[in-house]
C-alpha positions as CSV (number, residue, x, y, z in Angstrom):
1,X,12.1,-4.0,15.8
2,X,11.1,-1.7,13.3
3,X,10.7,-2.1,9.4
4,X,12.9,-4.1,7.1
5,X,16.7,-3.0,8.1
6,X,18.2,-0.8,5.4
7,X,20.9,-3.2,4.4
8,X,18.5,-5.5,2.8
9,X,16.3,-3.2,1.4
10,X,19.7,-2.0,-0.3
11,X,20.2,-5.5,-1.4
12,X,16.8,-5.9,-3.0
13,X,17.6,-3.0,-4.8
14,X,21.0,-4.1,-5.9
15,X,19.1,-7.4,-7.3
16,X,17.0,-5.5,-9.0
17,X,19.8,-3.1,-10.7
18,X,21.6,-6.3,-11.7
19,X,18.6,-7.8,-13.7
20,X,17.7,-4.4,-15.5
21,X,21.5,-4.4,-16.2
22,X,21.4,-8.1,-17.6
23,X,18.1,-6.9,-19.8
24,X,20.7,-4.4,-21.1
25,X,18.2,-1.5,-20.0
26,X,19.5,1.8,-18.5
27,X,17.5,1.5,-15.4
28,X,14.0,0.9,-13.6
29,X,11.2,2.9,-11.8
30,X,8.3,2.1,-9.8
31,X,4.7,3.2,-9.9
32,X,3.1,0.9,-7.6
33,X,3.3,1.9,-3.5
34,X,4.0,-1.9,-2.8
35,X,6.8,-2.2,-5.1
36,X,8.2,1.7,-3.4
37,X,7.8,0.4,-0.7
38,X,9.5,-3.3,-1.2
39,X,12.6,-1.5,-2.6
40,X,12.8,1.6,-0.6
41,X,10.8,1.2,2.4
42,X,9.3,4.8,2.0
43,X,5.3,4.5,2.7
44,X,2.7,6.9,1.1
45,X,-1.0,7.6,0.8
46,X,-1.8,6.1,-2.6
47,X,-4.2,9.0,-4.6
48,X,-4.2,11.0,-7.8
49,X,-0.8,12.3,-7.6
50,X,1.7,9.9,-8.7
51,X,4.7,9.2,-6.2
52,X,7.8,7.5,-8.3
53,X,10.9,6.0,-7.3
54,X,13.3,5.5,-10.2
55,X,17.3,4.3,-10.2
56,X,19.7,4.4,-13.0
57,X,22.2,1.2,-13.9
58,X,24.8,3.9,-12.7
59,X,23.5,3.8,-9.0
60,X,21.8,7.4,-9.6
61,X,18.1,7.6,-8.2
62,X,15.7,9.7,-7.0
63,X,11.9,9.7,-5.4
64,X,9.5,11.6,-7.3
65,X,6.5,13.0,-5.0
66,X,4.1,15.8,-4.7
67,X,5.5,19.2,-3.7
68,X,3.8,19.3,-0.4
69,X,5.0,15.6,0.4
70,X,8.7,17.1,0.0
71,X,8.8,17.9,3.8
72,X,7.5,14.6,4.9
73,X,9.4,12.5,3.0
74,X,12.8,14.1,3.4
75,X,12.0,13.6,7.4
76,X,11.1,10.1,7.1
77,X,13.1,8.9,4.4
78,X,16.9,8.6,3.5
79,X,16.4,9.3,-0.4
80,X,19.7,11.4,-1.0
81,X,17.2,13.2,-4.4
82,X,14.1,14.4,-4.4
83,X,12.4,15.6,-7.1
84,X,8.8,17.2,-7.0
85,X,6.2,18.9,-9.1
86,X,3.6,21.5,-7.9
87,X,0.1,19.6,-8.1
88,X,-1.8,17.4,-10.2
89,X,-3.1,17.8,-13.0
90,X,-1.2,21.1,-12.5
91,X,-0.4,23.4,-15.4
92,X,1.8,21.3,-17.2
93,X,1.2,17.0,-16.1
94,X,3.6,15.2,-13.6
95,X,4.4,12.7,-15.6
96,X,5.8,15.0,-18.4
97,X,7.9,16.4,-15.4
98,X,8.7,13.4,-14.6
99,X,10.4,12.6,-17.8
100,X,12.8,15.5,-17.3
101,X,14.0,14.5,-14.2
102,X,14.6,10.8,-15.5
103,X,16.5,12.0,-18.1
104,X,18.6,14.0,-15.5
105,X,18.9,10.8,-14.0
106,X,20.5,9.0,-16.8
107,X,17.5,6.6,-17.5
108,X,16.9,6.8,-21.4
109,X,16.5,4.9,-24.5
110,X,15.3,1.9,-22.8
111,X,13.8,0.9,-19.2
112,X,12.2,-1.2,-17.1
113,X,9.0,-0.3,-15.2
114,X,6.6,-2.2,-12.7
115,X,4.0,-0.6,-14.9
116,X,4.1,1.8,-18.1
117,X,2.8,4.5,-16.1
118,X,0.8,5.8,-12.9
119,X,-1.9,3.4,-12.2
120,X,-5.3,5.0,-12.8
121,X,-6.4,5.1,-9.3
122,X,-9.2,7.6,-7.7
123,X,-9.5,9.6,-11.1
124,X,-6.2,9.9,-12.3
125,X,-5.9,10.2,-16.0
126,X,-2.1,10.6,-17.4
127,X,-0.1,9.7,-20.4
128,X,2.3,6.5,-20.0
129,X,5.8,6.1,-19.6
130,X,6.7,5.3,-22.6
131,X,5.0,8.3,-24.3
132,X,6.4,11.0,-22.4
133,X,10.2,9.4,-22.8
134,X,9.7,8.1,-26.0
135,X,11.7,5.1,-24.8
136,X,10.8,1.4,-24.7
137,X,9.3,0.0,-21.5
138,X,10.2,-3.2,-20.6
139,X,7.6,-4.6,-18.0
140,X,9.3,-6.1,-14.8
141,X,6.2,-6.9,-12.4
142,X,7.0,-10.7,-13.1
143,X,10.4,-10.3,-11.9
144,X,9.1,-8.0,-8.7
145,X,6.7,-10.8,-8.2
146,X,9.1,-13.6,-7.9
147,X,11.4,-11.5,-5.5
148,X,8.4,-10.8,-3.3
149,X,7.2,-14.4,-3.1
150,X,9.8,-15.5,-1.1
151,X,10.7,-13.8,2.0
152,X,13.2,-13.1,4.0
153,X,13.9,-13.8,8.0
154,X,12.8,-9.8,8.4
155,X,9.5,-10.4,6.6
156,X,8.8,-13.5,8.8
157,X,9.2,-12.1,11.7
158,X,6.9,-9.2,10.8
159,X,4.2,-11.5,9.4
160,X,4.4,-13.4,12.9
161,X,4.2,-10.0,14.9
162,X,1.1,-9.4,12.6
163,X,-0.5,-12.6,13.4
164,X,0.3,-12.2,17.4
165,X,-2.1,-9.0,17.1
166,X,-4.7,-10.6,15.0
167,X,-5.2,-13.6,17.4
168,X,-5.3,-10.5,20.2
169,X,-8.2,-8.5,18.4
170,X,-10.0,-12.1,18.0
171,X,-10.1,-12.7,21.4
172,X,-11.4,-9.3,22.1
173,X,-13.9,-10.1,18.9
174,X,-15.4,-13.4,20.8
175,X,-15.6,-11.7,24.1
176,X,-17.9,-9.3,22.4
177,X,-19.9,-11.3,20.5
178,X,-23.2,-11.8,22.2
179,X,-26.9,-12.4,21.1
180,X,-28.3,-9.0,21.2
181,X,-25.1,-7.3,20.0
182,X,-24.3,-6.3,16.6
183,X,-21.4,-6.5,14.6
184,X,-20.5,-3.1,14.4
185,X,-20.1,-3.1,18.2
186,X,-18.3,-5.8,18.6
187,X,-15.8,-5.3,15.6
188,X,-15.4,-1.4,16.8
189,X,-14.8,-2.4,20.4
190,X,-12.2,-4.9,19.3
191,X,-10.1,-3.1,16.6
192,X,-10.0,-0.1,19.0
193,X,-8.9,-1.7,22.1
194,X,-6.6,-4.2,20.6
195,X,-4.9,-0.9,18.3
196,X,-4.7,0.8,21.3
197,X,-2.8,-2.2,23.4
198,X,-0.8,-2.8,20.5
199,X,0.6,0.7,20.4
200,X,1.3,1.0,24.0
201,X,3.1,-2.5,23.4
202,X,5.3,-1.5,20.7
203,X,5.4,2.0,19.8
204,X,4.8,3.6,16.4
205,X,4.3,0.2,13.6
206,X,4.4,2.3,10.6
207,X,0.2,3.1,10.0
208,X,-1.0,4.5,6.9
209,X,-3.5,6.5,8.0
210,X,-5.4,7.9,11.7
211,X,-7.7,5.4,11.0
212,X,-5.1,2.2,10.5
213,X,-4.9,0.0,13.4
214,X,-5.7,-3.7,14.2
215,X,-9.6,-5.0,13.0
216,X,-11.4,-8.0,13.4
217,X,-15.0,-8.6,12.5
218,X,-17.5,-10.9,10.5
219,X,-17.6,-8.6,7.2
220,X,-21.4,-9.9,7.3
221,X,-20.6,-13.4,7.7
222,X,-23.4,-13.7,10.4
223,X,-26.0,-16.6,10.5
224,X,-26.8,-17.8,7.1
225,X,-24.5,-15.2,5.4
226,X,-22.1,-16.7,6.7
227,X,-22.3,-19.4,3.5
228,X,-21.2,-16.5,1.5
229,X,-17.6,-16.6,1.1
230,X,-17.3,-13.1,0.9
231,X,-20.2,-11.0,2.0
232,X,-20.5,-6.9,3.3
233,X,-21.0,-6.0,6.9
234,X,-24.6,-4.9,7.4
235,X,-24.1,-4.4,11.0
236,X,-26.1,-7.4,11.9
237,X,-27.9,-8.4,15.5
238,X,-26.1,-11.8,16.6
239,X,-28.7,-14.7,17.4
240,X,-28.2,-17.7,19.2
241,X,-27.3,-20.3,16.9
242,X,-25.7,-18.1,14.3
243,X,-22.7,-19.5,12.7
244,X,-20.0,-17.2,12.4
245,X,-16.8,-16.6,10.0
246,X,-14.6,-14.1,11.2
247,X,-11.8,-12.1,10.2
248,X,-8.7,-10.0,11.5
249,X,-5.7,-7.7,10.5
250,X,-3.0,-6.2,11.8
251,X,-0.3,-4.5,9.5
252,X,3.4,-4.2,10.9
253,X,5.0,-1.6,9.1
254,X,3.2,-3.1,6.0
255,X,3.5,-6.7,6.5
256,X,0.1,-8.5,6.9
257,X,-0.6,-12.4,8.4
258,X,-4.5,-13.4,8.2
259,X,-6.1,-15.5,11.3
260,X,-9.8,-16.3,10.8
261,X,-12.0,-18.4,12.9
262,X,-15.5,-20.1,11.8
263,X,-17.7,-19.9,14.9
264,X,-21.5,-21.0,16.4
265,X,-23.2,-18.9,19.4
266,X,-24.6,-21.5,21.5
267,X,-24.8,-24.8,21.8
268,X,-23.8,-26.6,18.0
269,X,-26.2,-28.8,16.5
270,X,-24.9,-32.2,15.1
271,X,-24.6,-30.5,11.8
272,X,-22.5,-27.7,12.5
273,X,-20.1,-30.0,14.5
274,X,-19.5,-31.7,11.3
275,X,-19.1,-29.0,8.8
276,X,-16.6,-27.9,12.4
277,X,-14.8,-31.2,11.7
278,X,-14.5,-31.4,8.2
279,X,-12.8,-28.3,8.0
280,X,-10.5,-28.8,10.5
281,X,-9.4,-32.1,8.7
282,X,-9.3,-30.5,5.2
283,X,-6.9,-27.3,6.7
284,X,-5.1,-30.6,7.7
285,X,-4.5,-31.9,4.7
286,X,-3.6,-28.7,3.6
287,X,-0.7,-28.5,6.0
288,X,0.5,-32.3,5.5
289,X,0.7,-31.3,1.8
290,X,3.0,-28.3,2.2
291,X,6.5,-29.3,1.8
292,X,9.5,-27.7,-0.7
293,X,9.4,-29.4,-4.0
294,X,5.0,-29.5,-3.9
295,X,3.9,-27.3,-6.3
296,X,0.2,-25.0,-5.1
297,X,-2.0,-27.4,-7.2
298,X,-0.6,-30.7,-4.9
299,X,-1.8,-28.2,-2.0
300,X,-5.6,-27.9,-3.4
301,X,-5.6,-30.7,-4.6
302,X,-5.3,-32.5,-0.7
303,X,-8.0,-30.7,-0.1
304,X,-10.1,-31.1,-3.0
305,X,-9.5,-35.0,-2.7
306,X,-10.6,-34.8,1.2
307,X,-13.7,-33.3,-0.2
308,X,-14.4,-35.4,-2.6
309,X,-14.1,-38.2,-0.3
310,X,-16.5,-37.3,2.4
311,X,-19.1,-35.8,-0.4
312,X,-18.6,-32.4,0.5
313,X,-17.5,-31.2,-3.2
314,X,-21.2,-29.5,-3.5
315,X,-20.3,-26.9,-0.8
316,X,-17.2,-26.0,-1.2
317,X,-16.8,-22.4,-2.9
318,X,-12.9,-21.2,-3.2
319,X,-9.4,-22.4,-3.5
320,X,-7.4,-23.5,-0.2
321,X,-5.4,-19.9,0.0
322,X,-3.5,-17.6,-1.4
323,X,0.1,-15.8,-0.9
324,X,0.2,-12.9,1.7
325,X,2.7,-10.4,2.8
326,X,3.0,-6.7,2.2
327,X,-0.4,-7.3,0.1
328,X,-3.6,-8.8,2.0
329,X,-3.3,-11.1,-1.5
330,X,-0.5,-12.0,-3.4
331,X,0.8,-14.4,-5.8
332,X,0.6,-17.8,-6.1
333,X,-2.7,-18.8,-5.6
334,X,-3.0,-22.9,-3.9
335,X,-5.3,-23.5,-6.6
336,X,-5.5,-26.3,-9.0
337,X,-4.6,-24.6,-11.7
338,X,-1.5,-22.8,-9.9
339,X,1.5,-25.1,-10.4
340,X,4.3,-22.7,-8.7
341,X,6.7,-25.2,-6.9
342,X,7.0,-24.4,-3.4
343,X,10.1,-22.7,-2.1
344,X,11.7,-22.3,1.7
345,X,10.2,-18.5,2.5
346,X,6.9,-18.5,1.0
347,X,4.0,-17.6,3.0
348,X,0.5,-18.2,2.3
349,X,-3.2,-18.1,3.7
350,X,-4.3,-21.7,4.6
351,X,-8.2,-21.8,4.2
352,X,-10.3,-24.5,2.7
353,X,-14.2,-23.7,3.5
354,X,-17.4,-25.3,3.5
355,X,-20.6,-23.6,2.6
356,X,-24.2,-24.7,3.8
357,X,-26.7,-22.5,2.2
358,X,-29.2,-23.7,4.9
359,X,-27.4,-23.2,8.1
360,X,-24.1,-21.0,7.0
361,X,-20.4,-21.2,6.4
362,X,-17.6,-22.2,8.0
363,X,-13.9,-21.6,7.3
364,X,-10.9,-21.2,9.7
365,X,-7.8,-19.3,8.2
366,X,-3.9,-19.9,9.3
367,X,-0.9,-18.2,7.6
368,X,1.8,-20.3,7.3
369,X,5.5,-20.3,5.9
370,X,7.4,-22.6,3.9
371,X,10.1,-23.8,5.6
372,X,13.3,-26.6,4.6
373,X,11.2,-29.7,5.4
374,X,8.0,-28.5,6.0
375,X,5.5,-25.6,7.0
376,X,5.8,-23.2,10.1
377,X,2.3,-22.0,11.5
378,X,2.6,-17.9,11.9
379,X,-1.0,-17.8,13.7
380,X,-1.7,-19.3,16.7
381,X,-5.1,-19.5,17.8
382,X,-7.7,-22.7,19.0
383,X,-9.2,-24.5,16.3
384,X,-11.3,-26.5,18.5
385,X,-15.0,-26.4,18.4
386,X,-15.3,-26.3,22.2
387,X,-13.1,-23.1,22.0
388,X,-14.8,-21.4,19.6
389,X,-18.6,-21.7,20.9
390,X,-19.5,-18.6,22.3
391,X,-22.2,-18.5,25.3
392,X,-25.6,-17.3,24.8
């Protein structure tokens, strides 16, 4: 398949129109390239040069894009307008452009926006919405929010696709993972191979860049870095007896799942098969607690509890996970503090951790969907010690 079909963009769209219309406003635009990309489908490098999509409550609309991204976006779009301006900052500033062609539009007194304005991203600098209009911005990121929390059959099944390729680059990432090695090696050789297999597999999966593709690597979780929930690659030598964390991606025409492994080279000592079955257990508890009706705390607070139980509270360093879709992170967070009720569609990051400052880390990380009675796992890869202690 490719992207979301165009019918339900079109109804995300039309759910949209019919809040702004209920807010009494006279229509909405979009800064942000997720939220362009939510409601449109259109993808785009995000930089200095602002790229707007904007729709009256009449039904008019129009993308608003750099003059030398008319070409592109005319052949890889179906936007019936397109409006442009010649460069930025340019003689006179997009966004005051940009108000001209929203008023040709028949957006005016009053609108709703994702953000007042162009983010400030990679130096841009630019007046806000509301200044340039003189209208009254009314913010509706809360409302893009809720829509995006929940998906739909489409996203699902992109997720999944996503999560079929990670678990494809990790087996490639093990097989390369040898004392003697280094990370960079072993993370280049597996993101190449497995963006190569996966675009002989299934064609064109809407990339960003040259450089987009599948990864997977230890982002410097190596040995005792590895008790650093997040840490930097430093292109590190692997040794025997290094515990591991790894990580993977693999975007489908946006839509991202996350598979994570935690790891040993050689044979584990006593201690590192228990922090091995501890966090298997707590991920467990994690999934037992995912059901319609829970809310994200009931979700950490499993986990926390397990924890607490087995006297593990001193290394434990994060919340269990956190929403994922068309973002790496999204909204809501399972954290204790993060009482969202769970819904049918949602799809989050499962990933409680433990954190040994004397031997390493270890985390394993599932993406998984809410479902009627349950939870549905969208990553599929061993979770076993035995299967995740690589030779020496």
């Amino acid at each position: 398949m490719g992207g979301i079909p165009a019918s339900e963009l079109a109804d995300r769209r039309a759910r949209l129109l019919e809040h702004v219309r209920g807010e009494g406003l006279s229509g909405y635009v979009l800064f942000g390239a997720d939220s362009v990309q939510y409601f449109t489908g259109f993808s785009f490098l995000s930089n200095e040069r602002p790229v707007v999509y904007a729709e009256s409550v009449g039904g008019d609309s129009t993308i608003f894009v750099p003059e030398f991204e008319v070409e592109r976006t005319r052949a890889e779009s179906s936007f019936e307008r397109i409006d442009d301006y010649p460069e930025y900052p340019g003689l006179e500033h997009p966004m005051r452009i940009f108000a001209r062609v929203l008023d040709d539009v028949g957006i005016g007194e009053a609108v709703g926006a994702d953000q007042d304005g162009y983010p400030g991203i990679l130096g841009y600098e630019g007046p806000p919405l509301s200044e340039v209009t003189g209208a009254s911005v009314k913010p509706l990121a809360h409302v893009i929010e809720s829509m995006m929390r929940r998906k739909s059959e489409n996203e699902l099944e992109l997720i999944q696709l996503s999560g079929h390729w990670c678990a494809y680059a990790h087996r490639l990432l093990q097989e390369y993972t040898r004392p003697g090695a280094t990370e960079a090696e072993a993370s280049l050789r597996a993101g190449q191979e497995a963006t190569l297999a996966l675009l002989k597999d299934r064609g064109d999966v809407g990339g960003l860049s040259s450089s987009a593709g599948v990864s997977a690597g230890y982002r410097g979780q190596i040995g005792k870095r590895s008790a650093w929930a997040h840490a930097v690659a430093h292109d590190i030598e692997f040794q025997a007896g290094d515990m591991l964390v790894s990580e993977t991606s693999a975007p489908i025409w946006g839509y991202n799942a996350e598979l994570e492994r935690g790891m040993v080279i050689g044979k584990p000592t006593d201690r590192q098969r228990e922090l091995f079955s501890h966090v298997v257990n707590a991920q467990e508890a994690a999934f037992e607690a995912i059901r319609p009706g829970a809310t994200c705390a009931d979700v950490d607070g499993a986990v926390m509890r397990y924890f607490e139980a087995n006297d593990l509270l001193p290394f434990w360093r994060q919340h269990t996970g956190h929403g994922i879709g068309l973002r790496n992170h999204e909204a809501p967070f399972l954290d204790l503090g993060d009482h969202t009720v769970l819904e049918p569609g949602m799809v989050f990051t499962v990933e409680p951790g433990l954190y040994d400052d004397e031997i390493g880390g270890f985390r394993h990380s599932d993406t998984v969907a809410v479902t009627e009675d349950g939870m549905k796992l969208l990553t599929d890869y061993p979770r076993d010690i035995e299967s995740l202690t690589l030779e020496t």
